[in-house]
C-alpha positions in Angstrom: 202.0 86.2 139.7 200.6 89.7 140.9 201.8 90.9 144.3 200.8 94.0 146.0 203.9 96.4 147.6 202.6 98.3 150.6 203.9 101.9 150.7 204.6 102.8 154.6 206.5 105.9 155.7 206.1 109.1 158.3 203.3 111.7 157.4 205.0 115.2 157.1 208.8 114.2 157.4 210.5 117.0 156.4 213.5 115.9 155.0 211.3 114.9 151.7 211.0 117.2 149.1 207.2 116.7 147.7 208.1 117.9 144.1 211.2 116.0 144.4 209.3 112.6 145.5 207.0 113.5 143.1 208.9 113.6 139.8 210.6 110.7 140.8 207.3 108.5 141.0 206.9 110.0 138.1 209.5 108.0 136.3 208.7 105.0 138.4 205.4 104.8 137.0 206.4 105.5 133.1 209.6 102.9 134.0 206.9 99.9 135.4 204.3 101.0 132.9 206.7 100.5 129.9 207.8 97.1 131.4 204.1 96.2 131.5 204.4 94.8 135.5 202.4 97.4 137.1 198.5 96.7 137.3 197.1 99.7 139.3 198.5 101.8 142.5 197.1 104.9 144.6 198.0 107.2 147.2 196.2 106.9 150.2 195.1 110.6 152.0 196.6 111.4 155.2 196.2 109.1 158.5 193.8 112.1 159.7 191.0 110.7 157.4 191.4 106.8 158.0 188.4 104.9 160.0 188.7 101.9 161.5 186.0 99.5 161.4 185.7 95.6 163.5 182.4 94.2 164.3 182.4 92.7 167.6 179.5 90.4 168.9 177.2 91.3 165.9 178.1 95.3 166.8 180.1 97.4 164.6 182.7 99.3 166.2 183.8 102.2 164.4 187.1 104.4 166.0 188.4 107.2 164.1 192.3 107.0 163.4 194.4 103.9 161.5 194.1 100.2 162.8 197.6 100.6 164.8 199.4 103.6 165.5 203.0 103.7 164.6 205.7 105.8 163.3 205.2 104.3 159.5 201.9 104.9 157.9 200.5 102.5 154.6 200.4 106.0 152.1 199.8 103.7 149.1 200.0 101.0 147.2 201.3 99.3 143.8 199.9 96.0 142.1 202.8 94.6 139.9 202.6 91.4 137.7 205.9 89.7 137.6 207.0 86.7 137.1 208.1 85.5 140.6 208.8 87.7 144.2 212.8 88.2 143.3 211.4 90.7 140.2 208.6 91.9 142.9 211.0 93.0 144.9 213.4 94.5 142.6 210.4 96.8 141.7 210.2 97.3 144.9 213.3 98.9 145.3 212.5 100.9 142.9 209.4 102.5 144.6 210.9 106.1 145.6 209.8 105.9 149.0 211.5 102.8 149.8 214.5 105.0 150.6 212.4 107.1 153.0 210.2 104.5 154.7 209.3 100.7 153.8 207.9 98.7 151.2 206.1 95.7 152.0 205.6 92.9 149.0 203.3 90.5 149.7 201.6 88.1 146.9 197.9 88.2 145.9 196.1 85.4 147.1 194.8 82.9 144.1 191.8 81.0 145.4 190.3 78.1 142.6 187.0 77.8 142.0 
């Protein structure tokens, strides 16, 4: 099953360490890469750039800024493919911002033909 894990924490909090936070992704990524689970991930650039897009009565409407504001921003994103949501979630865990911020685990949608 493949399930995507939502990266969400604050922009510029300061009790991170970027090289820190780095290096330890760092050996997330070579950890999930060797157990062949993780399919693809990024990191997303800072809320600043986002635009928001909804077409209303035929009319785009396009609004600089996120779709919500709140304190947690999605930075990122991981695809894993694991056998069922209990070893989604233990990779999860794993993500090193899940001690800063959230991680949301949702599965991929499978729709037959």
């Amino acid at each position: 099953m493949q399930f995507l894990a939502l990266i969400y924490g604050t922009e510029g909090q300061d009790d991170v360490d970027m090289q820190t936070l780095i290096e330890q992704y760092t050996v997330f990524e070579a950890e999930a890469n060797s157990a062949g689970i993780l399919g693809g991930g990024n990191a997303l650039e800072p809320i600043s750039t986002a635009t928001s897009v909804r077409v209303r009565q035929g009319q785009a409407e396009i609004t600089d800024g996120p779709f919500a504001e709140t304190k947690e921003q999605l930075g990122g994103y991981y695809l894993f493919e694991c056998k069922d949501l209990d070893e989604a979630l233990m990779w999860a865990a794993k993500i090193p911002s899940a001690r800063y911020g959230t991680v949301e685990v949702r599965p991929i949608m499978i729709f037959e033909d």
